[in-house]
C-alpha positions as CSV (number, residue, x, y, z in Angstrom):
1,X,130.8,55.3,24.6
2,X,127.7,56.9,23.0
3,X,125.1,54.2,22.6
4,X,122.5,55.2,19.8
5,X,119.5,53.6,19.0
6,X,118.5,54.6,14.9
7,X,114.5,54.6,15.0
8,X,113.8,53.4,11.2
9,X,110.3,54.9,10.5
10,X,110.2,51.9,6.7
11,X,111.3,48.3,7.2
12,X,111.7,48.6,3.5
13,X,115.1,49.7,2.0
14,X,114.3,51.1,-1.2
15,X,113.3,54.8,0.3
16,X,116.0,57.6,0.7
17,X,115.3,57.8,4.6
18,X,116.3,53.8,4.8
19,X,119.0,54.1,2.6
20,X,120.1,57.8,4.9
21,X,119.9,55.7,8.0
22,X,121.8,52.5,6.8
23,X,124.6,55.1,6.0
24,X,124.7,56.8,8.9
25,X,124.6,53.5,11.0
26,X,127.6,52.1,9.0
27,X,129.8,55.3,10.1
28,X,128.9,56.2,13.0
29,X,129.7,52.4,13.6
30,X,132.7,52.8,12.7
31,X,133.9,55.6,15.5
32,X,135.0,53.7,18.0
33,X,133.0,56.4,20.5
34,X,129.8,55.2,19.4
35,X,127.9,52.0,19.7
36,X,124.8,51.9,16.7
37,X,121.6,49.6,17.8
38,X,118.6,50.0,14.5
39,X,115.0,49.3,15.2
40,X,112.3,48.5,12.6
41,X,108.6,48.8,12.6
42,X,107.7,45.8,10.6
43,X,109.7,42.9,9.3
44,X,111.5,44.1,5.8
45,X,114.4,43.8,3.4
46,X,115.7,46.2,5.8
47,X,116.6,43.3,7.8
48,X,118.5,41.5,5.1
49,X,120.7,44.9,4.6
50,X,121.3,45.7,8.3
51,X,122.6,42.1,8.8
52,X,125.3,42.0,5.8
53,X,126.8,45.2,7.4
54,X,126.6,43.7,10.7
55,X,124.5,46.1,12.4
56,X,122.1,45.0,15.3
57,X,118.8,45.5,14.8
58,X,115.1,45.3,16.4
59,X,112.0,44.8,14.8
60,X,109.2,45.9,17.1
61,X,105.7,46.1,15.4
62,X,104.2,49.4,15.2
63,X,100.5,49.8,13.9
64,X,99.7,52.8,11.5
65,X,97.9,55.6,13.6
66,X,100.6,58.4,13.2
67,X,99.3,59.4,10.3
68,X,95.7,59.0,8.0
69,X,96.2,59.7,3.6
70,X,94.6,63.0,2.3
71,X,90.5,62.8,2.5
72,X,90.5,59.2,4.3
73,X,89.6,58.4,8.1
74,X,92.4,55.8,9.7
75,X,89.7,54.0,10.4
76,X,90.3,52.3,14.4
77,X,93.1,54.6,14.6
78,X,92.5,55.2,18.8
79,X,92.9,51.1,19.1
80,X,95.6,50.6,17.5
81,X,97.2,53.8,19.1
82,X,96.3,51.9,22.2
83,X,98.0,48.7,20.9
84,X,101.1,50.4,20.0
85,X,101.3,51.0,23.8
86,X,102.9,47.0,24.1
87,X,105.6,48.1,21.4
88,X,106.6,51.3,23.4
89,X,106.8,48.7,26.7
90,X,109.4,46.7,24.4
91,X,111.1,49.4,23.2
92,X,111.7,50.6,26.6
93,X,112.9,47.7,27.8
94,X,115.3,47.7,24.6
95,X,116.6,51.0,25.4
96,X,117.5,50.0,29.3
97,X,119.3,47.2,28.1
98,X,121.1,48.5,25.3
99,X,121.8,51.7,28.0
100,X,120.7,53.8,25.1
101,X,121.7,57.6,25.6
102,X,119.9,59.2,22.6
103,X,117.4,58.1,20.1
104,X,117.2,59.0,16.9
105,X,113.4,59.1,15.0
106,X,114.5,59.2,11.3
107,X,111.2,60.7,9.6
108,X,108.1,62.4,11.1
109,X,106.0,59.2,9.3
110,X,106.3,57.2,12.9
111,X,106.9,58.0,16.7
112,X,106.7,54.9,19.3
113,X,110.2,54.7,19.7
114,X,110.3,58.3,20.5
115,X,107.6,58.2,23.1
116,X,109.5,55.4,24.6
117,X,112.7,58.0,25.0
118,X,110.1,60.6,25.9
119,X,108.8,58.8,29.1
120,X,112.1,57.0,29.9
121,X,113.5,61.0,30.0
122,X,116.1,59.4,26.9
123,X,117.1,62.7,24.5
124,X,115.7,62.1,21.4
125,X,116.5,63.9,17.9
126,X,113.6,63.7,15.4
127,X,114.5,63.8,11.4
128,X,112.3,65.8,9.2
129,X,112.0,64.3,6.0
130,X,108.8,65.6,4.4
131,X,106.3,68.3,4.3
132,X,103.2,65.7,4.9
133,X,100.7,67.2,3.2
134,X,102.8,69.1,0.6
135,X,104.7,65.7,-0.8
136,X,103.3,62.5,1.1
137,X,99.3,63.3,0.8
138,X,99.0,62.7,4.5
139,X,97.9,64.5,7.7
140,X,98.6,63.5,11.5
141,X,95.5,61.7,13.3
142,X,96.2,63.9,16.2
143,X,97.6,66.8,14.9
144,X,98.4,68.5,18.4
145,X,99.3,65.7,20.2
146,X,102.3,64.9,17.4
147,X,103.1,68.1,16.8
148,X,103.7,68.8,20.7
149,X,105.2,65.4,20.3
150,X,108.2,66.4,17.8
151,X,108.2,69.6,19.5
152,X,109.8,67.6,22.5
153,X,112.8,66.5,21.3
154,X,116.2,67.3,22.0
155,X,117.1,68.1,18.8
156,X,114.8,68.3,15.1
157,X,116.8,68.3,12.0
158,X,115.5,69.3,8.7
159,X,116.8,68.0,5.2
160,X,116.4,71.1,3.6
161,X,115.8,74.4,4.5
162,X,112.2,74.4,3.2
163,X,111.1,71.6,5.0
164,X,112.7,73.9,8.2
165,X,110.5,76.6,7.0
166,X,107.5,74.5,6.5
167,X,107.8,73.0,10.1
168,X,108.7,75.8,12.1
169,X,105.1,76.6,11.4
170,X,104.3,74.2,13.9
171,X,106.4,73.9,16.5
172,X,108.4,75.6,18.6
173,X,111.6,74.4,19.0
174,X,114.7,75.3,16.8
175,X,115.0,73.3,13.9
176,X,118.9,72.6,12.6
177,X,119.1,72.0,8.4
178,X,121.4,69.0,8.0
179,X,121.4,67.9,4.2
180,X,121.3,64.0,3.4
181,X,124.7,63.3,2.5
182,X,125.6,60.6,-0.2
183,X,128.7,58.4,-0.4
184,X,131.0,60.3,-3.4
185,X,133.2,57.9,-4.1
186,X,130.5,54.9,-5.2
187,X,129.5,57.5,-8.2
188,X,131.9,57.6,-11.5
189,X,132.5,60.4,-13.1
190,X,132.1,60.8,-17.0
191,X,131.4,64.3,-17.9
192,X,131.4,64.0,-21.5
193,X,128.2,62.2,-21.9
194,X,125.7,62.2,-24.6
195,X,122.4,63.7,-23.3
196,X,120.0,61.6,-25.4
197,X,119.4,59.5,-23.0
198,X,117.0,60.9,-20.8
199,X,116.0,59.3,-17.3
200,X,113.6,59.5,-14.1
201,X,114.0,57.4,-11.4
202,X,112.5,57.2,-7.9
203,X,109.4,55.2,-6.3
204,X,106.3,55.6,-8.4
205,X,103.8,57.4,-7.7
206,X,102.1,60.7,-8.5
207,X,104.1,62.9,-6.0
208,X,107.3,62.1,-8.3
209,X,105.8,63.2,-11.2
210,X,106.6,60.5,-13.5
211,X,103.0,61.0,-15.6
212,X,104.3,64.6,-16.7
213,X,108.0,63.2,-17.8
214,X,106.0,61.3,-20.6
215,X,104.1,64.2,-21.3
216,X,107.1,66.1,-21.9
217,X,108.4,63.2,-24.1
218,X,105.8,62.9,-26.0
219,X,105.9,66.6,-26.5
220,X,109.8,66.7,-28.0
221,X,109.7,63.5,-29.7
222,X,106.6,64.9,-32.0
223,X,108.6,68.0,-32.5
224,X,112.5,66.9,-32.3
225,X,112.5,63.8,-34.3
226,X,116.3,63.1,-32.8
227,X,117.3,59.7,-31.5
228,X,116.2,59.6,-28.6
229,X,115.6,57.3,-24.9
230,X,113.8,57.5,-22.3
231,X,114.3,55.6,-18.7
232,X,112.4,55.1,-16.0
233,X,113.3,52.9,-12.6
234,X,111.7,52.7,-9.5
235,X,109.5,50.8,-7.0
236,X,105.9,50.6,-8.3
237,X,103.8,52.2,-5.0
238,X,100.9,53.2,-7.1
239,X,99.8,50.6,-9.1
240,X,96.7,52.4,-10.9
241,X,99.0,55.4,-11.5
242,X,101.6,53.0,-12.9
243,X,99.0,51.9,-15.4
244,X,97.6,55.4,-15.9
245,X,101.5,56.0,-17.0
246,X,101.8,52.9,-19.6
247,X,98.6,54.0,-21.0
248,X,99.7,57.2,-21.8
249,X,103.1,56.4,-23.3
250,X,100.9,53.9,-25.5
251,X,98.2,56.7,-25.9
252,X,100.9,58.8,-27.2
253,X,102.8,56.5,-29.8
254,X,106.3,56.9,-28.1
255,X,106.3,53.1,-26.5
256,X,109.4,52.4,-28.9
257,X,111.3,55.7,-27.1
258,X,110.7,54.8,-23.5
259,X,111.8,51.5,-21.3
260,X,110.9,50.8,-17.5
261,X,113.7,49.3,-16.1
262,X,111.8,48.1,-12.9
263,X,113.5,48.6,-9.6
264,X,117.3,49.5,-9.4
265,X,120.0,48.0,-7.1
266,X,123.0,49.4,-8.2
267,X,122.1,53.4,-8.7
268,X,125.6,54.5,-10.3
269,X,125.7,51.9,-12.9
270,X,122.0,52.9,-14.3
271,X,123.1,56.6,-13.7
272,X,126.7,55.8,-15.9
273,X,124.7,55.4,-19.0
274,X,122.0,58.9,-18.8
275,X,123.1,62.0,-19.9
276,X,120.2,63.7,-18.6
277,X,118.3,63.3,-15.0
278,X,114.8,64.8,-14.7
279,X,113.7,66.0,-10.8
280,X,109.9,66.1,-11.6
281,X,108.6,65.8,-8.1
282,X,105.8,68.3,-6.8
283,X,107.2,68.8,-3.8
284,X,110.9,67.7,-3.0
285,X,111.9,67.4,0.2
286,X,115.6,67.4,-0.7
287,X,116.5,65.2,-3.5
288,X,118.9,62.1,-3.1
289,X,118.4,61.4,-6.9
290,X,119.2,65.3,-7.5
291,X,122.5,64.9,-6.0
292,X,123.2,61.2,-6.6
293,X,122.6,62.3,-10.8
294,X,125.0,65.8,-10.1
295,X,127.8,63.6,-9.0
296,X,127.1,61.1,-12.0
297,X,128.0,64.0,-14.0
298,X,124.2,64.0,-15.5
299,X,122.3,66.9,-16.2
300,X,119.9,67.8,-13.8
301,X,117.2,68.9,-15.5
302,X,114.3,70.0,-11.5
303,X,111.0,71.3,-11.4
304,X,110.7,74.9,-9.8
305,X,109.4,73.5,-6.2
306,X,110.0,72.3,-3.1
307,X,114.5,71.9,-2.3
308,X,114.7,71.3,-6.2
309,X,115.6,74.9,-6.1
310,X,117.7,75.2,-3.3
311,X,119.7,72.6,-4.6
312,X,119.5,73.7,-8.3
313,X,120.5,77.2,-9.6
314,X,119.2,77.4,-13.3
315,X,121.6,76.8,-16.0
316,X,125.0,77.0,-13.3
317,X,124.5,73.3,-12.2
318,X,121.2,72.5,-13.6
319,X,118.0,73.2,-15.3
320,X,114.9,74.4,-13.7
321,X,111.5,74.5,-15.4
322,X,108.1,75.2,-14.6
323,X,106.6,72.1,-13.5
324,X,104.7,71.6,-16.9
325,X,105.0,69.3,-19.3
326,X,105.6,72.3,-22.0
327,X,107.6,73.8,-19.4
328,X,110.0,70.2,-18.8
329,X,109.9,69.6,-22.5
330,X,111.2,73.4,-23.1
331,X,114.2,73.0,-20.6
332,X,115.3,69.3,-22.2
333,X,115.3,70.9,-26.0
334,X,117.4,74.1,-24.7
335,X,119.4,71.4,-23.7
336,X,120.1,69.6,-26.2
337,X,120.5,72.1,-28.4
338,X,123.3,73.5,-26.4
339,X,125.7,70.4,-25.0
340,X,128.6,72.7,-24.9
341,X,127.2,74.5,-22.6
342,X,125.6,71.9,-20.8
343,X,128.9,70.2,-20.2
344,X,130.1,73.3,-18.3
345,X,126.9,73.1,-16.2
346,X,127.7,69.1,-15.3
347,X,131.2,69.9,-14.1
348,X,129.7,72.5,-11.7
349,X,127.3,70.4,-10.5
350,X,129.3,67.2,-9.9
351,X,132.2,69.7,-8.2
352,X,129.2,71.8,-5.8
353,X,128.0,68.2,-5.0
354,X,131.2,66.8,-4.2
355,X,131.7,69.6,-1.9
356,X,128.4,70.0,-0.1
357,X,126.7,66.9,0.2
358,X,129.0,64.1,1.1
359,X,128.2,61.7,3.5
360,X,131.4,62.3,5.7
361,X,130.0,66.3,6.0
362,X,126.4,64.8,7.2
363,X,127.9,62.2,9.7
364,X,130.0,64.6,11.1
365,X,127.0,67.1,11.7
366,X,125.0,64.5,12.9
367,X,127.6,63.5,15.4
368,X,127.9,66.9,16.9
369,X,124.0,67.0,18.0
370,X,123.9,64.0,19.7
């Protein structure tokens, strides 16, 4: 028996690494070889999700001092490093009781309970998510200390090959590419959709790119005059750049083209009625909506950065433009001007996604670094 305790870095269960993690608890529970323990860092809807699947959980508070945003002091961050000193105590007693053989740190955005494995001599594997600075907007307090931190693990695992590249820049170790793998069979499969409806959907804020969508919208309505909608869904994380959004779509006069659906539970049913899925982040760390909208037969239609284009090969399972609004609104008339071919592109996509990035595939690869 393998006992693994699954470090959440968000007690909240909208993100991709919660939903990742709540995944790869649920299977490796399943494998009678393993025995699955979750801890939290704050109380969450995390909690509510890990209890209807029946999978034991911790929350042990840990204060913000990992981290500080872009061009802002974490103001006391020393005291509360020194506070979080209690919650490494607790996790180290959890991990002696639960006989605990290898922690698992799922994003680089938190670290206590892998400085409890650390001094307990535990393996731990750490799970890069993110660039930091690139995606997220933030830096390390202690840059050193949490680089040399990470660098200590057993294992690191990268989502994509460009966050790989971008880390190996600072540490040492050898850093494995695992890509996030999504349960197949909860997405339907309609290929012969219409791709007027156009959609974005992911937490809000201005790393996703939602602001330059709109542009783009605004851009091909004024110039297509087709019937047309356009979607948006997610958790609102920026509220000013929420508003700076609504003002623009009023700003523009496409209000009566564009809906915000507010946040989504059930990802296939939105995704069943868009033709069209638009990737507009600056700086993709991999893309769970990329590959959730390939095997939703939807056109992926990704900005020329970050894993967007490792995932995405331009016009064989997707669209890739510039990462302007000109640029966006260029790549959604080509397509709509050619839905033959874009049908073509959908089967690819939903057939390469299918055969790539299942979660099976990921479990299994996770398994075999523990």
């Amino acid at each position: 028996m393998i006992n693994v305790l699954l470090a959440a870095t968000s007690s909240e269960s909208f993100s991709g690494a919660s939903k990742c993690l709540v995944e790869l608890a649920e299977k490796l529970q399943e494998d009678p070889e393993f025995n699955v323990v979750v801890t939290m860092p704050h109380h969450g809807d995390l909690e509510k999700i890990l209890a209807e699947k029946r999978i034991r959980f911790y929350v042990v508070k840990e204060y913000q001092s990992w981290y500080r945003d872009e061009g802002k002091d974490n103001k006391g961050y020393r005291l509360k490093r020194i506070a979080n000193y209690v919650s490494v105590l607790k996790l180290m007693r959890i991990i002696r009781a639960e006989k605990i053989n290898v922690v698992h740190e799922n994003a680089a955005t938190a670290y206590v309970p892998a400085l409890a494995a650390k001094i307990l001599h535990v393996p731990y594997i750490w799970h890069l998510r993110e660039f930091m600075q690139e995606d997220l907007h933030i830096s390390f307090t202690d840059e050193k200390y949490s680089n040399r931190l990470i660098d200590s693990a057993s294992q690191i695992v990268a989502i994509s090959t460009p966050i790989a590249e971008s880390w190996s820049r600072k540490v040492q170790s050898p850093i494995t590419v695992i890509h996030d793998g999504i349960p197949i069979n909860e997405f339907y499969s309609c290929a012969d959709k219409a791709l007027n409806t156009i959609a974005i959907y992911g937490r809000i804020v201005p790393g996703k790119g939602q602001l330059l969508f709109f542009q783009a919208a605004a851009l091909l309505i004024h110039k297509y005059h087709r019937n047309l909608r356009f979607l948006w869904a997610g958790k609102i994380e920026d509220e000013d750049y929420y508003h700076e959004i609504v003002d623009a779509i009023q700003r523009c006069g496409i209000s009566d083209y564009c809906s915000y659906l507010g946040e989504i539970n059930n990802v296939p049913n939105f995704l069943d009625e868009v033709g069209i899925v638009c990737v507009c982040s600056t700086k993709e760390g991999f893309g769970r909506v990329t590959v959730e909208s390939m095997l939703s037969s939807c056109l992926v239609v990704a900005s020329n950065s970050g894993a967007n284009v490792e995932i995405i090969r331009d016009k064989e399972n997707g669209l890739i433009f510039d990462n302007t609004a000109q640029g966006l609104a260029d790549a959604l008339e080509w397509a709509l001007n050619h839905e033959d071919l874009c049908r073509c592109i959908v089967v690819n996509a939903r057939n390469e996604a299918k055969e790539k990035y299942s979660l099976d595939a990921d479990v299994e690869k996770n398994k075999a670094i523990v």
